[in-house]
N, C-alpha and C positions, 0 to 999 in steps of 0.2 A: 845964452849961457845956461849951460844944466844945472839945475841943484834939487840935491836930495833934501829935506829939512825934517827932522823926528823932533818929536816933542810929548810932552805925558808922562812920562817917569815923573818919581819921585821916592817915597821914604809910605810904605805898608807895612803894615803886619801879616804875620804868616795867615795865610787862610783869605785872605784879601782878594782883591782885585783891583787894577790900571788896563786904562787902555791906555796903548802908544798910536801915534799918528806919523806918519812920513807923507813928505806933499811933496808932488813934484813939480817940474816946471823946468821946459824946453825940450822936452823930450816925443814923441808920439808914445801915448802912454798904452797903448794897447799891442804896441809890438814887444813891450818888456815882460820879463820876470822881474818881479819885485822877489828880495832874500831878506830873511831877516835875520841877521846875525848877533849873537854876544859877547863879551870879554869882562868874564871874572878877572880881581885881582889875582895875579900867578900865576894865569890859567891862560892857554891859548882862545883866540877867538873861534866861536862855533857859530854852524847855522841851526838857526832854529826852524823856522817858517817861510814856506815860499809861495807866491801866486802868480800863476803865468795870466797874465791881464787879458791874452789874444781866448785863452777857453777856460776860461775861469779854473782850473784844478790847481791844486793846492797838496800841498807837501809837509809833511813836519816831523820833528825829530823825536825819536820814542818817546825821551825825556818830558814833551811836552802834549805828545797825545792827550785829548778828553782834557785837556786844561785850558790847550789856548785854542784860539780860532784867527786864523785871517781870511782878510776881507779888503776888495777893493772897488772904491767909488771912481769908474774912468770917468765919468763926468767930470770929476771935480780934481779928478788924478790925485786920489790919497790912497792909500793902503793904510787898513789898522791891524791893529794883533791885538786884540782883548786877552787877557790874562785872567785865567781867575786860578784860583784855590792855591796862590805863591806860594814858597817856601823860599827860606832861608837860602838856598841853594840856589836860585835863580837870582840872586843880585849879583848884577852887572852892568857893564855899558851897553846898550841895544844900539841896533845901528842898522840899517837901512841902505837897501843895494840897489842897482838896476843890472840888467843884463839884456842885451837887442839878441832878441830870439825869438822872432815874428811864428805863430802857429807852434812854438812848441809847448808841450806839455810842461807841467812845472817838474814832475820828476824827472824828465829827460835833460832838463836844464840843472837840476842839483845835480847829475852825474856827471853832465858835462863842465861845469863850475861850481864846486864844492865850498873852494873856498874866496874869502870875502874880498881879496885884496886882485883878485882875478875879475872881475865886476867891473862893467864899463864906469857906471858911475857909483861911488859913495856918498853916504853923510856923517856926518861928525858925531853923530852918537846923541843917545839920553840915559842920564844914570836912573838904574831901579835899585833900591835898596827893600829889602825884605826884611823884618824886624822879626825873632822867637819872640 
């Protein structure tokens, strides 16, 4: 059985920082892109961060430029996204994707699946709350 599993949210002040964690498990983790997606209240869900596991590059969304970083451990098949310097504006559900796309780059794979619900596998989310 696949499972995506995020964890690390919680309730920061602006200026702050959280890491999030997503684990995987039953998957071969080096043929995926990990996505990492959000959902503000009222707001559709967006990607944020992406890491193709097979060559390490990495994607992210203007919004998040020079603030966050992802990273992933295939040994231990995690993917994190350190967060620093929140705002208010970034509170939402994080949520954590897979996509089987053996060799590809992580950009090639945001453009070929943008969006989250298109993702072989999902997880159920972590809330961040960001405090003024």
């Amino acid at each position: 059985e696949v499972q995506l599993v995020e964890s690390g949210g919680g309730l920061v002040q602006a200026g702050g920082s959280l890491r999030l964690s997503c684990a995987a498990s039953g998957i071969t983790f080096a043929d995926y892109t990990i996505g990492w997606f959000r959902q503000a209240p009222g707001k559709e869900r967006e990607g944020v961060s992406w890491i193709s596991n097979g060559d390490g590059s990495t994607y992210y969304t203007d919004s998040v430029k020079g603030r966050f970083t992802i990273s992933s451990d295939n040994a231990k098949k995690m993917v994190y996204l350190q967060m620093n310097s929140l705002k208010p504006e970034d509170t939402a559900v994080y949520y954590c994707a897979a996509e089987f796309k053996p060799g590809y780059p992580a950009i090639v794979v945001v453009t070929l699946k943008p969006d989250f619900d298109e993702y072989d596998y999902r997880g159920q989310g972590t809330q961040v709350t960001v405090s003024s």
